[in-house]
C-alpha positions as CSV (number, residue, x, y, z in Angstrom):
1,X,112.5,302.9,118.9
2,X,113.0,305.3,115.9
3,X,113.6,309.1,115.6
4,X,110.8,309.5,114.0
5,X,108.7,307.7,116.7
6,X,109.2,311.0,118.7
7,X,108.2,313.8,116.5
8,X,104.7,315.9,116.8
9,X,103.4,318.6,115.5
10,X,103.9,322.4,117.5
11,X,102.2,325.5,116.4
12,X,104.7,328.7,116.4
13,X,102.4,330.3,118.6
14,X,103.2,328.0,121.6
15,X,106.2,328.6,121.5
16,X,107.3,331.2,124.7
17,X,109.4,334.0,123.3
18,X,109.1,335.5,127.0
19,X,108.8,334.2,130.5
20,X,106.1,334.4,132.4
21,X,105.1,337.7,134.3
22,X,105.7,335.8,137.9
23,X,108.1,332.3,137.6
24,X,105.4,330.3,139.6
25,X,103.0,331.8,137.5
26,X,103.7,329.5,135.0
27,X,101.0,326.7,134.3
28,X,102.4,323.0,135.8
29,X,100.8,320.2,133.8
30,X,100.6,317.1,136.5
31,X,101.2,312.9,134.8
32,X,100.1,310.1,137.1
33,X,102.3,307.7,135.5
34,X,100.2,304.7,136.9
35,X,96.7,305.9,135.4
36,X,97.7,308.2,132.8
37,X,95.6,311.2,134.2
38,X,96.5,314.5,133.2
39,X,95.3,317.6,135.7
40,X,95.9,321.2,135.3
41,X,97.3,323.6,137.9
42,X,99.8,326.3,138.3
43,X,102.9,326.3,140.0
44,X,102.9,327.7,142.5
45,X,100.5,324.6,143.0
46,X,103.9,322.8,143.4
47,X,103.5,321.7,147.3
48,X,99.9,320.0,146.8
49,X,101.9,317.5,144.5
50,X,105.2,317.2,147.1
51,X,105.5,314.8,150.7
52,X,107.6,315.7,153.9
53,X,110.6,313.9,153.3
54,X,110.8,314.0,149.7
55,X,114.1,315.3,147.9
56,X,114.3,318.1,145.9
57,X,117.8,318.1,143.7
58,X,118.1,321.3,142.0
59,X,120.8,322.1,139.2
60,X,122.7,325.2,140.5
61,X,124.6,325.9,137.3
62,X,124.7,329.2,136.6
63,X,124.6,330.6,132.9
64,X,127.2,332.6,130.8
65,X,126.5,335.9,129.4
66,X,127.9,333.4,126.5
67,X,127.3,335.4,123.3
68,X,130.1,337.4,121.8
69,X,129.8,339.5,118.7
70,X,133.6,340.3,116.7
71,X,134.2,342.0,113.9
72,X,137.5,341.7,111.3
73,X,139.4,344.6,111.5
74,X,140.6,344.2,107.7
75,X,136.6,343.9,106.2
76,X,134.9,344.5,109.1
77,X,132.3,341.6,108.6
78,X,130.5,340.7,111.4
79,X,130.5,337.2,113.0
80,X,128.9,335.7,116.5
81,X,130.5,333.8,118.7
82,X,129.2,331.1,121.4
83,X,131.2,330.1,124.0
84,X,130.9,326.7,124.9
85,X,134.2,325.2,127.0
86,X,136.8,327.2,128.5
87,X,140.3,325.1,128.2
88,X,142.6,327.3,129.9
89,X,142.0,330.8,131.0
90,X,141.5,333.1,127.7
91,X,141.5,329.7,125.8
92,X,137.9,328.4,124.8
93,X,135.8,325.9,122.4
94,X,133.3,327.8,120.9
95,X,130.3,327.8,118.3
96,X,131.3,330.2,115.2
97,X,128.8,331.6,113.2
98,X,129.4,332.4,109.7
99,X,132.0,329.5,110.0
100,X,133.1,329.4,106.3
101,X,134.4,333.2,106.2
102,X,136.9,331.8,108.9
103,X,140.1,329.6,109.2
104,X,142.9,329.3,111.8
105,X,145.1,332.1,111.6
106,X,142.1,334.8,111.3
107,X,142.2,337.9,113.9
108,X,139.0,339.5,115.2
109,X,137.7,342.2,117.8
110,X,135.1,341.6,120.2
111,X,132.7,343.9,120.2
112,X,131.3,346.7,122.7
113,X,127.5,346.7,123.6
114,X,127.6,349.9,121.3
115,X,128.7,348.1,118.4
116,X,132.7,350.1,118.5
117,X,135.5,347.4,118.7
118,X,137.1,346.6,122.0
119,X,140.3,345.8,122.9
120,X,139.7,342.2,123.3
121,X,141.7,340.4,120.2
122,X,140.4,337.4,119.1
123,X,142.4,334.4,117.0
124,X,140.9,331.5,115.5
125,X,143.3,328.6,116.2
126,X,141.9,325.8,114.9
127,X,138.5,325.1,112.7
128,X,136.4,321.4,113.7
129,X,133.1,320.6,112.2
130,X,129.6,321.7,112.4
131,X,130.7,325.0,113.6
132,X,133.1,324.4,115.7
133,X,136.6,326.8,116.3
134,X,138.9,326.6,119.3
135,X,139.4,330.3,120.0
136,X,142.4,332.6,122.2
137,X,141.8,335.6,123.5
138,X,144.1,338.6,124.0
139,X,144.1,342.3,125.8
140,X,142.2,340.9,129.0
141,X,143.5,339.2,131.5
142,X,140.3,336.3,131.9
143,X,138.1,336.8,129.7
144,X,135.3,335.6,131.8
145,X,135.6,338.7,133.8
146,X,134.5,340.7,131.1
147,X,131.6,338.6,129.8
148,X,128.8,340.8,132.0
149,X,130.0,343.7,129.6
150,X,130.8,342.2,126.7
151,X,128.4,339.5,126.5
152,X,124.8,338.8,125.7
153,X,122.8,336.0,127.6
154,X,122.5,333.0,125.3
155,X,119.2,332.3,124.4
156,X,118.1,329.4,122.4
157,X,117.3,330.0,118.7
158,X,113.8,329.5,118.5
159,X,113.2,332.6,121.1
160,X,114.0,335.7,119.0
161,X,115.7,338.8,119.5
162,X,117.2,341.3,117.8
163,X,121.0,341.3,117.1
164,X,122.7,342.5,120.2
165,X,120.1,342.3,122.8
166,X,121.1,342.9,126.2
167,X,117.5,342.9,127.8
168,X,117.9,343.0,131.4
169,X,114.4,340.7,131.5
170,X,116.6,337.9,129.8
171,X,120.0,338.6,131.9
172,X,117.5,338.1,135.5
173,X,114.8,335.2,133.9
174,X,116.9,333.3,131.5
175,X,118.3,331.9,135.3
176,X,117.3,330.1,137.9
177,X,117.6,332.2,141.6
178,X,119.6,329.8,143.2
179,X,122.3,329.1,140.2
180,X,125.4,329.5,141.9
181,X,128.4,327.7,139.9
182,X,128.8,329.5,136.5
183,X,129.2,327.5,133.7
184,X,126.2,326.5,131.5
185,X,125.2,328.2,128.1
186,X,121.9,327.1,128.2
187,X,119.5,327.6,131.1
188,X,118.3,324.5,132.9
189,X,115.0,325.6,132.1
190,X,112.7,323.3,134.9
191,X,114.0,325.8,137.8
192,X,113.2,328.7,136.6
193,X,109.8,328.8,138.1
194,X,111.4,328.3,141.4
195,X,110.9,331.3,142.9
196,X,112.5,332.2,147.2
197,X,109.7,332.0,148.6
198,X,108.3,328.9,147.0
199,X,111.3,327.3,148.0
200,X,110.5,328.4,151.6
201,X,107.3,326.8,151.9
202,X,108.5,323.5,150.6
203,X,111.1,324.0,153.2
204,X,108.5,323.9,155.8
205,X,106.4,321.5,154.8
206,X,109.3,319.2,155.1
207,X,110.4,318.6,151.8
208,X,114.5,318.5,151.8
209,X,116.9,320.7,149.1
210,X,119.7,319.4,147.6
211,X,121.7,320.2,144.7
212,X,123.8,319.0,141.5
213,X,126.1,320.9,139.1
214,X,125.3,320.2,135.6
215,X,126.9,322.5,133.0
216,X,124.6,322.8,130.1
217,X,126.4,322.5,126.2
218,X,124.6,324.0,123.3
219,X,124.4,320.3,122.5
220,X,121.4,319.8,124.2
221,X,119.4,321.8,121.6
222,X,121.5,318.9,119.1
223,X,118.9,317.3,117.0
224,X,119.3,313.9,116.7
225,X,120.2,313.0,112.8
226,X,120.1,309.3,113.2
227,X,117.1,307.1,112.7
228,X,118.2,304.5,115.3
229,X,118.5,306.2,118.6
230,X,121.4,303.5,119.5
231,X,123.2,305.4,116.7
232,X,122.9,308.6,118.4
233,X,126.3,310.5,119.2
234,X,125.4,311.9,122.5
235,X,126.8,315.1,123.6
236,X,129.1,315.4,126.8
237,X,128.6,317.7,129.8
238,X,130.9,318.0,133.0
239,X,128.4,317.6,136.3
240,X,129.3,317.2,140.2
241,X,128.0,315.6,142.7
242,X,129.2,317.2,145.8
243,X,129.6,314.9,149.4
244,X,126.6,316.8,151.1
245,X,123.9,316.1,148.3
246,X,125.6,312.2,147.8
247,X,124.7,311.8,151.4
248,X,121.2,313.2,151.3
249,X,120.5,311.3,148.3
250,X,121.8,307.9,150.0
251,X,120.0,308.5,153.1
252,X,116.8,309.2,150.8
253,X,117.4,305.9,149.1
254,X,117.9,304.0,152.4
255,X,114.8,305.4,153.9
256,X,112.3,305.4,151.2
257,X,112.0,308.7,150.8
258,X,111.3,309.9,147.2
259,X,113.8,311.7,144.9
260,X,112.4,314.7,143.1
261,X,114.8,315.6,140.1
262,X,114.1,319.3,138.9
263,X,115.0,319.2,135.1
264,X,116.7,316.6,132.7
265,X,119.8,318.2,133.9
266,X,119.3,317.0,137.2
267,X,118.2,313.5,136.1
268,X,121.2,312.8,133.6
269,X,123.3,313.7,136.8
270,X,121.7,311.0,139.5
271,X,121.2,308.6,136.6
272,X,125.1,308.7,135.6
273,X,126.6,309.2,138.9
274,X,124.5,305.6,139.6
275,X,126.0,304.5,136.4
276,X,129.3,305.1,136.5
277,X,129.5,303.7,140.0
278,X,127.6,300.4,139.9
279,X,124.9,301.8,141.0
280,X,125.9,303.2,144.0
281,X,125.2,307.3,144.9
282,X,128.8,308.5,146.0
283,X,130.5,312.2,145.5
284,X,131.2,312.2,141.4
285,X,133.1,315.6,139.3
286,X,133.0,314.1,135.7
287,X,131.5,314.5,132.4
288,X,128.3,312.2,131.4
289,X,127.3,311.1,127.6
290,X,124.5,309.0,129.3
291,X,121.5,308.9,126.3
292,X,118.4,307.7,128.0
293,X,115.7,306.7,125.8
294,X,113.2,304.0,126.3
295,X,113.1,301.3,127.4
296,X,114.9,302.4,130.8
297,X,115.4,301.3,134.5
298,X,115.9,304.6,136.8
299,X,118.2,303.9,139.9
300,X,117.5,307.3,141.8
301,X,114.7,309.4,140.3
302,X,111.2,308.6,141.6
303,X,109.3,312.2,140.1
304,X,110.3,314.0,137.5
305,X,110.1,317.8,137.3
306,X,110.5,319.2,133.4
307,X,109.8,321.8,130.9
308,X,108.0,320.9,126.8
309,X,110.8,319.9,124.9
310,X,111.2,320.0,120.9
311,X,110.2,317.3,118.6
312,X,112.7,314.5,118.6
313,X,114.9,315.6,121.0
314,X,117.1,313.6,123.2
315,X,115.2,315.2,126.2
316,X,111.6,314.4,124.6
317,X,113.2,310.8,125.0
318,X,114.8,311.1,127.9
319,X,111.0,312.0,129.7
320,X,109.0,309.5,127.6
321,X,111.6,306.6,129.2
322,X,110.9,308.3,132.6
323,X,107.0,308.2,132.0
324,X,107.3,304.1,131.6
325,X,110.2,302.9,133.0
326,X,111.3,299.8,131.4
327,X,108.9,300.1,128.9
328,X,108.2,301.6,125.7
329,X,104.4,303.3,126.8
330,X,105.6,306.3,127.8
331,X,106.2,307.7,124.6
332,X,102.2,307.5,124.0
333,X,102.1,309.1,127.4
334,X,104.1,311.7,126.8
335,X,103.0,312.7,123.5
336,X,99.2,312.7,124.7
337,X,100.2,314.9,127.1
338,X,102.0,317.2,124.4
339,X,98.3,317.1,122.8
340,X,96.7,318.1,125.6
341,X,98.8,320.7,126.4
342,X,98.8,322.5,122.9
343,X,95.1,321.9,123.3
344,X,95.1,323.7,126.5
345,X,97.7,326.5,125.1
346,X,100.4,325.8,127.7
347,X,103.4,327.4,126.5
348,X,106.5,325.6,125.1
349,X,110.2,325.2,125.8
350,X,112.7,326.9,127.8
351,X,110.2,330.1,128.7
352,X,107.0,328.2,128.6
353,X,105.4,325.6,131.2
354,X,105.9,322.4,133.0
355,X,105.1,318.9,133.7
356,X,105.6,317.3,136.7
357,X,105.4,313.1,136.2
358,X,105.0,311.2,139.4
């Protein structure tokens, strides 16, 4: 399949620039995979659609306050800064934006949330491509422990805000209530309609809660530039797979149970933990470049949890391989379903709605 096989056509309007009032207020879009049938609900709906004895698996990383602004003491232009990897302590790969007024060598100031230089210095060590620096920091001990104050919440681009924002609506919804292990710099958007209580009542109704760690890269927004999708550099993300959740999964596996990822996250963890380890579910810390596009065999995942995801994305084909496994029909599926949902004014992307596929 092409690139092009995977692009459709998205009014601005659809596109959620804020969350929802309540996160299970958000609409859930439900895909029988076998008949094609497409119902409407909301989420909070969730449990109508979920078995005692199915597994939940839940991405509890945790998002940076990942945005920086810096200034340059000697001109005092103005450049942003998105933190992507941390190498050492004070020592981190970042996105640089204007990259062209930089080069290694060049000394910067972070900024205060009023806009007055900190004390934070800055120095641009090495310049990649597409953006890319390799950044020290200087005049704080970690850097991460100042990111609450200095930092802004790194929302995607197509959700606008003015320069600067530090909206406290963003800081709590742009994360999912049970993130835990910071380290992502883009939400993994299918849990954050989870809400406590919700949780709670799958809880009782017997449905089990496990989690993965998968720290999301800003390459997961990455368009993909190559016609052939086997051409397709995929980006690489670090992910866990502690003993607890390894165990619940096997025991899920063994018993027939089914395997509910929340998110593409979730799924490229199960999916490359099976991969790397001929196919077996063991305790896994290491980084996944897995690109799954259709045709595609799943080893763990039986339902699949997700947000709308942009036009020729990896994760638009990632969901149309999970819609048809082994197959190549789930990209009609999927997209159908895109129509029917900008039909139906669901709200796009990484504030709007979901689809569950089962």
């Amino acid at each position: 399949m092409r690139t092009s096989d995977f692009d459709y056509d998205l009014p601005l309007e659809r596109i959620a620039q804020t969350p929802a009032p309540h996160r299970d207020g958000s609409r859930l879009l439900v895909v029988d995979r076998a008949t094609g049938g497409l119902t409407h609900h909301l989420f909070h709906d969730l449990p109508q659609f979920l078995r005692p004895g199915d597994l939940l698996v839940l991405n509890n990383s945790k998002v940076l306050p990942a945005r920086l602004r810096a200034v340059k003491p000697d001109t005092g232009g103005r450049c942003e800064i998105l933190l992507l990897e941390e190498n050492a302590v004070n020592d981190w790969n970042v996105m640089f934006r204007p990259v062209k007024r930089v080069r290694p060598g060049t000394l910067l100031r972070l900024l205060r949330p009023d806009g007055q230089a900190s004390e934070v210095r800055v120095e641009v060590v090495a310049k990649f491509e597409e953006g890319h620096c390799r950044l020290k920091f200087s005049g704080a001990p970690d850097l991460r422990a100042r990111l609450d104050e200095l930092g802004e919440m790194p929302l995607p681009p197509y959700i606008e805000r003015p320069v600067g924002n530090r909206n406290p609506e963003d800081r709590e919804r742009y994360q999912t209530v049970f993130a835990s292990q910071p380290g992502s710099v883009a939400a993994p958007t299918a849990g954050l309609h989870f809400t406590p209580e919700l949780l709670a009542t799958l809880t009782r109704m017997g449905v089990s809660i496990c989690y993965v760690t998968l720290h999301v890269g800003a390459g997961t927004f990455a368009p993909v530039k190559t016609e052939e999708l086997s051409e397709h550099p995929m980006h690489e993300e670090y992910f866990e797979l502690e003993a607890a959740s390894a165990q619940a999964l096997v025991a899920a596996k063994r018993e027939q149970r089914r395997v509910v990822a929340v998110g593409t996250t979730s799924m490229r963890v199960l999916e490359s933990v099976a991969a790397q380890n001929q196919g077996q579910i063991v305790p896994t810390h290491s980084r996944t470049r897995l690109f799954i596009y259709p045709p595609r065999k799943f080893e763990v995942v039986d339902v699949l949890l997700t947000n709308f995801h942009l036009p020729k994305s990896t994760l638009l084909m990632l969901v149309s391989a999970f819609a048809a496994p082994e197959s190549l029909a789930g990209r009609d599926l999927i997209l159908n379903a895109y129509q029917e949902a900008i039909r139906q004014k669901y709200r796009f992307f990484s504030y709007g709605d979901a689809m569950l596929i089962q």
